[in-house]
VOGU-3710 file (C-alpha; in Angstrom, 3 decimals, decimal comma):
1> xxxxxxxxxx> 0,000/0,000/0,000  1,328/3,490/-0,614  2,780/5,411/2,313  2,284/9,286/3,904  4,854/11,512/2,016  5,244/9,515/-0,534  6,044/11,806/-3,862  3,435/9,692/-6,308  4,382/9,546/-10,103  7,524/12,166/-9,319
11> xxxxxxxxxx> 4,809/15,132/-8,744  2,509/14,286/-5,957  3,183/14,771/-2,471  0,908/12,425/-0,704  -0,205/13,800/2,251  -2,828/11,998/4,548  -5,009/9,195/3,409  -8,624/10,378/2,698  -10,449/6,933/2,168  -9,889/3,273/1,022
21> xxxxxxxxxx> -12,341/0,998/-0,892  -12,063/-2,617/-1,837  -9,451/-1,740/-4,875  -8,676/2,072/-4,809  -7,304/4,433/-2,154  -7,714/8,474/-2,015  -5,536/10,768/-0,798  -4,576/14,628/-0,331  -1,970/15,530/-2,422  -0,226/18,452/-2,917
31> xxxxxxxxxx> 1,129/18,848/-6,645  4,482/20,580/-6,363  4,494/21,350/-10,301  0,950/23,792/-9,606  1,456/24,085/-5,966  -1,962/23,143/-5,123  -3,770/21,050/-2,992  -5,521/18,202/-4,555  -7,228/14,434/-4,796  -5,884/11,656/-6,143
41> xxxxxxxxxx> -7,773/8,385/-6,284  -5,168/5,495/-7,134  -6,393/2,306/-8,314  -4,745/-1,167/-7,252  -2,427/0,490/-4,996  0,777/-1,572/-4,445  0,127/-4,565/-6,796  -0,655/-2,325/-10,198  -2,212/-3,792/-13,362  -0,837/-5,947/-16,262
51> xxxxxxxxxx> -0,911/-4,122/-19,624  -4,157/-5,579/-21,157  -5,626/-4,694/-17,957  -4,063/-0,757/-17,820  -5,907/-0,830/-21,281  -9,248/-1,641/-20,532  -9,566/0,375/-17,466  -8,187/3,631/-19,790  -10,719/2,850/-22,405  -13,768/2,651/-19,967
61> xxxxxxxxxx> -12,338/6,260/-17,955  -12,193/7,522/-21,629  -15,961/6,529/-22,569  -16,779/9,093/-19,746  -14,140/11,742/-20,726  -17,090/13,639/-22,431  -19,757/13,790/-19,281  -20,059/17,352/-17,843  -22,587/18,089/-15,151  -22,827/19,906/-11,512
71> xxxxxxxxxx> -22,988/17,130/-9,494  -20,438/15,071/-10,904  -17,390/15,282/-9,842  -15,273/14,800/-12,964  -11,616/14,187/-12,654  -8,931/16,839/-13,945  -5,870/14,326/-15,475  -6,014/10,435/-15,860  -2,577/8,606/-15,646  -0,355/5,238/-14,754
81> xxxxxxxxxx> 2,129/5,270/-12,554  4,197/1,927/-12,109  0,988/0,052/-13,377  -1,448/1,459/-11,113  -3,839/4,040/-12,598  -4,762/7,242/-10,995  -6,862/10,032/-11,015  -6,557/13,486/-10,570  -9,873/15,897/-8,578  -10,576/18,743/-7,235
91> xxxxxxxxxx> -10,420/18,778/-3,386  -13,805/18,905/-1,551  -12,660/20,083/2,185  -15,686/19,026/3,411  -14,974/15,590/2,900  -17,266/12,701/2,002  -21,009/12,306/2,964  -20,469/9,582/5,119  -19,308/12,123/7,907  -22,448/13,921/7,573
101> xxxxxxxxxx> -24,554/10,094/8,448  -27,466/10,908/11,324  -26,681/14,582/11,263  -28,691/15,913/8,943  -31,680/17,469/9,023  -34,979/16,882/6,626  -34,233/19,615/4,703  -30,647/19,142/4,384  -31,678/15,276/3,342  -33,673/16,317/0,596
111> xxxxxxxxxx> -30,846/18,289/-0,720  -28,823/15,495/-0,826  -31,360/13,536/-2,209  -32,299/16,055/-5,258  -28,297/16,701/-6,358  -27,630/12,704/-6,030  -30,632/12,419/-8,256  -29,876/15,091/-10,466  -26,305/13,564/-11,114  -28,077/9,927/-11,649
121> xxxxxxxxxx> -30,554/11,319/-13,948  -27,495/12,651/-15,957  -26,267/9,319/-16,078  -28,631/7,361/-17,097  -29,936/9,636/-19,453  -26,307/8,708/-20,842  -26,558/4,512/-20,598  -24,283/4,561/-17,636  -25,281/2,441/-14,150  -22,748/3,931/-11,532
131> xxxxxxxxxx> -23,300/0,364/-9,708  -21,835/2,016/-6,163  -24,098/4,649/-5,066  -23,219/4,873/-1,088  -21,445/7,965/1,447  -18,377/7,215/0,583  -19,006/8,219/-3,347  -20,826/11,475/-2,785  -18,584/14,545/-1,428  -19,311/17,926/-0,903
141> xxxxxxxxxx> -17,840/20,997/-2,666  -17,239/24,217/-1,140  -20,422/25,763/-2,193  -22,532/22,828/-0,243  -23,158/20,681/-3,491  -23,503/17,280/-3,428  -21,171/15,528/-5,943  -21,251/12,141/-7,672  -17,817/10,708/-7,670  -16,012/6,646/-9,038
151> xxxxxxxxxx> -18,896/7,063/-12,646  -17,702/5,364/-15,725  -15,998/1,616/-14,459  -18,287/-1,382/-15,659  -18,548/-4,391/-14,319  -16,031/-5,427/-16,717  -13,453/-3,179/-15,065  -14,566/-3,831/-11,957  -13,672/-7,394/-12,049  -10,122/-6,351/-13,359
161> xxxxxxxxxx> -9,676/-4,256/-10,179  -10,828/-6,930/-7,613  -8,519/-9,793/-9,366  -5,327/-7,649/-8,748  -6,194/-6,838/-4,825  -6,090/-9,383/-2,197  -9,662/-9,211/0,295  -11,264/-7,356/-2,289  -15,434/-6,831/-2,501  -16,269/-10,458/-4,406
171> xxxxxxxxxx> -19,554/-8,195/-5,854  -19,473/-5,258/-8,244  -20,392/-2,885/-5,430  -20,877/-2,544/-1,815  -23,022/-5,003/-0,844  -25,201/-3,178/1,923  -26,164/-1,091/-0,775  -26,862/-3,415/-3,473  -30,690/-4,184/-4,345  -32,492/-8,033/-4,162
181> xxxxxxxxxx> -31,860/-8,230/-7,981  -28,213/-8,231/-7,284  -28,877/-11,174/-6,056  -30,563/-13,235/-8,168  -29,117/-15,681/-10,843  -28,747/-12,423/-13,321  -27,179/-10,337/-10,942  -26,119/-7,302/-13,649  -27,215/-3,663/-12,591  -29,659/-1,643/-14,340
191> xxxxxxxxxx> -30,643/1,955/-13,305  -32,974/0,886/-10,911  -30,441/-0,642/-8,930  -28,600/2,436/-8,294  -32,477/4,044/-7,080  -32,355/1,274/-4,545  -28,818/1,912/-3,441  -29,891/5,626/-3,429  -32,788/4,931/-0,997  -30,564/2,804/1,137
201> xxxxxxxxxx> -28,095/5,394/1,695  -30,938/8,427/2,155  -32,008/5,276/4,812  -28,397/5,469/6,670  -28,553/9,287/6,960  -31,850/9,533/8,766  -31,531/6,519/10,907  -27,599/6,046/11,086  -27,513/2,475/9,754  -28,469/0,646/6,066
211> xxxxxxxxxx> -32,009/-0,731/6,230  -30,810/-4,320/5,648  -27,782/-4,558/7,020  -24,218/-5,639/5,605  -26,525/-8,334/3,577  -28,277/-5,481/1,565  -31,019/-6,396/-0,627  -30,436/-9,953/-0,351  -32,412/-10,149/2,936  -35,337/-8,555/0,954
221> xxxxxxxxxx> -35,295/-10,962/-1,641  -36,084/-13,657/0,658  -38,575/-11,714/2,205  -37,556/-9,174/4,714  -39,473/-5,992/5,241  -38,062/-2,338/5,066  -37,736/-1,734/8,642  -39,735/1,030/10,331  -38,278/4,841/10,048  -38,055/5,571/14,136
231> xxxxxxxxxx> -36,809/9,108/13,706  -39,219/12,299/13,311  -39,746/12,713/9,033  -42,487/13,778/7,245  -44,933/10,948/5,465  -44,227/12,223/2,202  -39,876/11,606/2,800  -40,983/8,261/4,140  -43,257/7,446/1,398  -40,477/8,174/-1,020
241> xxxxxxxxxx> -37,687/5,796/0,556  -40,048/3,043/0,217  -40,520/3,665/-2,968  -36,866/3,571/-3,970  -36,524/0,116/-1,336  -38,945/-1,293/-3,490  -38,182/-5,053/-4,343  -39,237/-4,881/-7,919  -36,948/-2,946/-9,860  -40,039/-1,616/-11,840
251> xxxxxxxxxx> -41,829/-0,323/-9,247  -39,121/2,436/-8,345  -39,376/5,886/-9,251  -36,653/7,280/-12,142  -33,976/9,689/-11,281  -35,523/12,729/-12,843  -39,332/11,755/-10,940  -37,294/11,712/-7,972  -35,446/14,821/-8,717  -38,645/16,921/-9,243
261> xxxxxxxxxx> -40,045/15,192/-5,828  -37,169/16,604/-4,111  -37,351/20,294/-5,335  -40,509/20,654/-4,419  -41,876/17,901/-1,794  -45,576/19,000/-1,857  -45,979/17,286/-5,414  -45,528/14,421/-3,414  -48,759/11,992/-2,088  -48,522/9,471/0,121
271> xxxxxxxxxx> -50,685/6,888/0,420  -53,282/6,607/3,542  -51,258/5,302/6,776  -52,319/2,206/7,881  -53,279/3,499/11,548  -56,139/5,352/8,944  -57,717/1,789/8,221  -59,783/-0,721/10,159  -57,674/-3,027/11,655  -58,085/-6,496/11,825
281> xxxxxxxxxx> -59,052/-6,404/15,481  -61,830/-3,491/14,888  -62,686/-5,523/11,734  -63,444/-8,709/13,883  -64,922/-6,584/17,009  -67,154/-4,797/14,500  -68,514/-8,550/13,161  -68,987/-9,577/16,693  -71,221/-6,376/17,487  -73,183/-7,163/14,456
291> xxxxxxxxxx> -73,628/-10,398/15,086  -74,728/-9,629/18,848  -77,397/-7,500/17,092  -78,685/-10,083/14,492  -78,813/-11,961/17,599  -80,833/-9,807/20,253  -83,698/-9,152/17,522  -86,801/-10,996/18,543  -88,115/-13,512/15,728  -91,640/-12,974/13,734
301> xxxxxxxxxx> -93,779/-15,327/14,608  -95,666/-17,141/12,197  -99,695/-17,897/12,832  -100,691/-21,466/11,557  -104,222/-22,455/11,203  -103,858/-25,507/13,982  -103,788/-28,690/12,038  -107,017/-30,722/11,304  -106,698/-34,912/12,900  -106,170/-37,443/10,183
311> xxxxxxxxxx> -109,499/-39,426/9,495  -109,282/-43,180/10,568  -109,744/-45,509/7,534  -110,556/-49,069/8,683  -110,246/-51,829/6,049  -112,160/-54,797/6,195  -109,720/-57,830/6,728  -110,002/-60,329/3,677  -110,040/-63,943/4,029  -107,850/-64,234/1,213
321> xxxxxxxxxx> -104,837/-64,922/1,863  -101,613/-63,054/0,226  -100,372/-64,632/-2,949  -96,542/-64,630/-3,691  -95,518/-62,524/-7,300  -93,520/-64,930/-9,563  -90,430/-64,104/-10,887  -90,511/-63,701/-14,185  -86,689/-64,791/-15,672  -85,054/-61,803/-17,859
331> xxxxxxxxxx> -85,256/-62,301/-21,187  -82,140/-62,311/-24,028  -83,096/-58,893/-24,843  -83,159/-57,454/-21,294  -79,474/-59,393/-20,368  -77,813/-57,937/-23,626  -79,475/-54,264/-22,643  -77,695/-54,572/-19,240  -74,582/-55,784/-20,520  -74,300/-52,834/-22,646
341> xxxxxxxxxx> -75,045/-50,363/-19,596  -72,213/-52,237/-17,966  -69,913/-51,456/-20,856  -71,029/-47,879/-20,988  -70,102/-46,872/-17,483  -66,658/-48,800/-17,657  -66,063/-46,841/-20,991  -67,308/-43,357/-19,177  -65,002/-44,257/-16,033  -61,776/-44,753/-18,222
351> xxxxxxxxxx> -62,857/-41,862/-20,458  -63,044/-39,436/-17,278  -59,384/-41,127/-16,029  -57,819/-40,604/-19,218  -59,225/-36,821/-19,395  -58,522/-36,420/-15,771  -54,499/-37,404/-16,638  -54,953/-34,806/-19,544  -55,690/-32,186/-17,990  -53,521/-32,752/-15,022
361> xxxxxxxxxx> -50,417/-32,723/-17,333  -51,965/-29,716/-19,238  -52,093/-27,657/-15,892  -48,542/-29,479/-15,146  -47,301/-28,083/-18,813  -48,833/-24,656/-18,401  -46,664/-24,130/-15,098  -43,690/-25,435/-16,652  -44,169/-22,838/-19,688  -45,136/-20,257/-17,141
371> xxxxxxxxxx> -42,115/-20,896/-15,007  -39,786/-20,837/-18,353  -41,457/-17,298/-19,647  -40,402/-16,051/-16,279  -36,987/-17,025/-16,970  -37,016/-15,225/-20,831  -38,736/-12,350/-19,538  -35,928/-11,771/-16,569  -33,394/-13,006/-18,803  -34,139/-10,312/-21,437
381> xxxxxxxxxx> -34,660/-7,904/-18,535  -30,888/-8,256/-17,355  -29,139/-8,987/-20,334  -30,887/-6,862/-22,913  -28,786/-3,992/-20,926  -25,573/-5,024/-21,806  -26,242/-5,437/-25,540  -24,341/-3,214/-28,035  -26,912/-1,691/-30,080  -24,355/-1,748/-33,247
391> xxxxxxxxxx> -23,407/-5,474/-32,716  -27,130/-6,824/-31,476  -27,494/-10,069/-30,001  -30,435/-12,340/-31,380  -33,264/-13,052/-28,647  -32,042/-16,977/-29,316  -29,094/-16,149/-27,765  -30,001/-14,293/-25,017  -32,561/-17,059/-24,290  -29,480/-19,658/-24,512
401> xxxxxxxxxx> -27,493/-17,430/-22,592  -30,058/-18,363/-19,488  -30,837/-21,977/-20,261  -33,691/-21,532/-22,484  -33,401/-23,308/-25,903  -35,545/-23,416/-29,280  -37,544/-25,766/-27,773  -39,803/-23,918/-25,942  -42,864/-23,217/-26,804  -43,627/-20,226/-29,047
411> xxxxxxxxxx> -45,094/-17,834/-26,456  -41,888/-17,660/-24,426  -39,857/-16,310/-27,440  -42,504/-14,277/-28,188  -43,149/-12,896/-24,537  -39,406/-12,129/-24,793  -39,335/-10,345/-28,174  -42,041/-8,271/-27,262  -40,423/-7,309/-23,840  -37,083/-6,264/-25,354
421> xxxxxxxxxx> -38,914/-4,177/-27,605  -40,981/-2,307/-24,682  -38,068/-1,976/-22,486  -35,208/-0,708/-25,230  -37,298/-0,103/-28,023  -35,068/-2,407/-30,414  -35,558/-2,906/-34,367  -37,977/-5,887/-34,100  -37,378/-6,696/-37,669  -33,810/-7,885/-36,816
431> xxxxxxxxxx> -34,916/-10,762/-34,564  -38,326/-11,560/-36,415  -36,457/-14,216/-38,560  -35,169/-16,061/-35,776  -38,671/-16,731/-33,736  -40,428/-20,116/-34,476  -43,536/-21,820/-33,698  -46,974/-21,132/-35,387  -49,189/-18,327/-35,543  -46,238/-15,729/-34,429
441> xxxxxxxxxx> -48,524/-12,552/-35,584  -51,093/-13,572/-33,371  -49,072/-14,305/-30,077  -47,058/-10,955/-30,672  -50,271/-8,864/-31,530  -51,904/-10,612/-28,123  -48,504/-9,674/-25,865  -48,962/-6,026/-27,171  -52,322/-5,467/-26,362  -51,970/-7,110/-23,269
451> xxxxxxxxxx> -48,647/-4,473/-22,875  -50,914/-1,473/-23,594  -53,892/-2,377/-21,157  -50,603/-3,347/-18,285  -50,264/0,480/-19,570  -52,758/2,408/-19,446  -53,553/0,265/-15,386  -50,171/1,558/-14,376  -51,287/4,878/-15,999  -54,379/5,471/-14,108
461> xxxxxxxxxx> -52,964/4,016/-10,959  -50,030/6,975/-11,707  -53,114/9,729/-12,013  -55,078/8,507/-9,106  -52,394/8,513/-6,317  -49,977/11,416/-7,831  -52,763/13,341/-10,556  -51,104/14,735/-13,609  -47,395/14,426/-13,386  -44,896/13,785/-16,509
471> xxxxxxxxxx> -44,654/10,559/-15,775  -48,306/9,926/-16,391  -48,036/12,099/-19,496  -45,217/9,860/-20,219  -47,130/6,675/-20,227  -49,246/8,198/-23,222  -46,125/8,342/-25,729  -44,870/4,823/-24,267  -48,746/3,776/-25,361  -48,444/5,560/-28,656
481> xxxxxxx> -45,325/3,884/-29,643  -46,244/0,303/-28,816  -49,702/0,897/-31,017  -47,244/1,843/-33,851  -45,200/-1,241/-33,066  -46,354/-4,104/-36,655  -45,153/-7,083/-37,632
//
């Protein structure tokens, strides 16, 4: 590891260390060629990089060379020095936001929130996940801004870094911070997952510890609650953390919603508490006073004439005496008719066995299809992120990619097709050669209108608990686009 007053790359007098991660370290420096005061984040401190690995971690810095905003903080001068890359940044006196965790107050956490969200919405309106939203990343200028630092490494990258350092992170982020889908058998990070690792850390300041512990998401996805906010916030901050914890990635707010919701709070509208509904205890109570009443109310009578005695019949007693009925033997026609009902019911019993089996293994089927459209739908989900939109993968081989083959039937394909068009709007004539099975046009124009009523729900449900924001207005073009979607 690099050592106080050590003069870095002939230039850089390091000067106290600021803050160490699971492959970089950040220090004060002062540059004795400029005589300032800086930062300088080295990566793989002590062990360095090969030279295919220097490479790829130059290209990915330079894919982000271009991105200017506010609340990133961009560096100043990218270099190597014996192998181990570094960066050069302004110095934020103020330090990191991780000093700043159970100290601040409402207002000062929804400052935080809208420049973090600002800086995200940046990103992502770019294609670029930072993957490690968390204290440590965020520092604070002079002027009180809140600045997004460590943008621009991929996964890729990431996985460079942690195979030079001994004890690094095993997971392509801090894993307190890291949502349930970071967890699951597609574990790549999308934009949501930064919203979730955004809502943890707003979490940490107001209650001084991540919601889930050093497990992160992964508690939630097997079933965890978001633990209760103790401390004194308003429902409408409190609304909007759970909305960012939220376990499906598609039921989290955007960067830009949450950016609005932050610069002016009153847009916001939480839902009714729950101490505002009948609980089940008044619920019960209620049914036992009602039932009490039903009870206590006196019964109608009903007047009946009084019934009239029966007349007594005596029969004369015969001196005959009873005769015994024959029996009469069946006749050929009468055995054969029996047989025949005989043969009829054994026929109806093996014909209700035999449809019994069929539609037990049609039920049996329909899971298994069910359970393998699942799997194309959250395979296209993850992996339709990472495909280069000049070098596009086939849906076949994304499918493949997560153990689901040709074979399947035509619906799954098709469910997946139609997803990666909704979610990244791809040229569906590119992949329409390579789906199979019968009556394609009709399963695809099915999915779509079943896409556009999901739609239009979602778009009333946006209206009804928020009115008239631009995310309902938003839903219309996402509508108007699918209905323009054809074969």
């Amino acid at each position: 590891m690099l050592q106080q007053d050590t003069l870095f790359a002939n230039r850089y007098q390091l000067r106290s260390l600021i803050g160490r991660g699971g492959f970089s370290e950040v220090w004060l420096a002062h540059d004795t060629w400029t005589d300032l005061d800086i930062a300088i984040k080295v990566y793989a401190p002590g062990q360095g990089l090969d030279n295919d690995g220097l490479r790829e971690f130059c290209q990915e810095l330079a894919s982000v060379h271009h991105l200017t905003h506010h609340n990133l903080l961009k560096p100043d001068h990218v270099d190597q020095w014996e192998n181990m890359p570094y960066l050069i940044m302004e110095y934020c006196p103020k330090g990191a936001l991780s000093k700043q965790v159970g100290k601040l107050s409402e207002e000062q956490i929804w400052r935080v929130l809208h420049d973090v969200a600002t800086g995200l919405a940046y990103l992502h309106s770019n294609d670029i996940v930072h993957q490690d939203i968390k204290p440590d990343n965020i520092l604070i200028d002079e002027s009180g801004n809140y600045r997004i630092t460590d943008f621009g490494i991929s996964t890729k990258a990431r996985t460079t870094l942690r195979k030079s350092m001994l004890g690094a992170s095993t997971s392509g982020g801090t894993m307190a911070y890291m949502g349930p889908e970071r967890f699951s058998a597609q574990p790549a990070p999308t934009k949501a997952s930064d919203i979730w690792s955004l809502g943890a850390m707003i979490y940490e300041l107001i209650t001084g510890d991540v919601p889930f512990g050093e497990i992160g998401g992964g508690m939630q996805k097997n079933g965890a609650e978001i633990p209760d906010i103790t401390k004194p916030i308003s429902p409408a901050l409190t609304h909007v953390i759970h909305l960012m914890l939220a376990r499906e990635t598609w039921d989290r707010p955007t960067a830009d919603t949450l950016a609005t919701w932050a610069a002016n709070p009153s847009l916001i509208k939480p839902t009714a508490s729950a101490s505002s509904r009948p609980t089940q205890r008044q619920t019960d109570t209620s049914s036992s006073t009602s039932s009490a009443t039903t009870t206590a109310r006196p019964t109608q009578r009903v007047n009946t004439p009084p019934s009239q005695p029966k007349p007594i019949v005596i029969t004369p007693q015969s001196d005959s005496r009873p005769v015994a009925t024959p029996k009469i033997p069946p006749t050929p026609h009468q055995k054969k008719s029996k047989a025949w009902k005989v043969l009829i019911t054994i026929i109806i019993l093996i014909a209700s066995a035999v449809g019994g089996y069929g539609f037990y293994s049609y039920v049996q089927t329909r899971n298994r299809v069910r359970a393998k459209y699942s799997k194309a739908v959250m395979v296209c989900y993850t992996k339709l992120n990472e495909i280069d939109t000049n070098k596009p993968q086939t849906i076949i081989d994304i499918c493949n990619e997560g153990g689901v083959t040709r074979a399947l039937d035509p619906n799954v394909l098709c469910g997946a097709y139609c997803l990666g068009i909704q979610l990244h709007e791809l040229d569906h004539s590119k992949y329409l050669d390579h789906l199979e099975g019968q009556n394609i046009r009709d399963l695809w124009n099915d999915k779509k209108q079943k896409t556009i009523q999901t739609l239009r729900k979602q778009q009333k449900k946006e209206y009804d608990v928020w009115g008239p924001t631009d995310l309902y207005y938003e839903y219309n073009d996402k509508i108007k686009e699918i209905e323009e979607l054809k074969l």
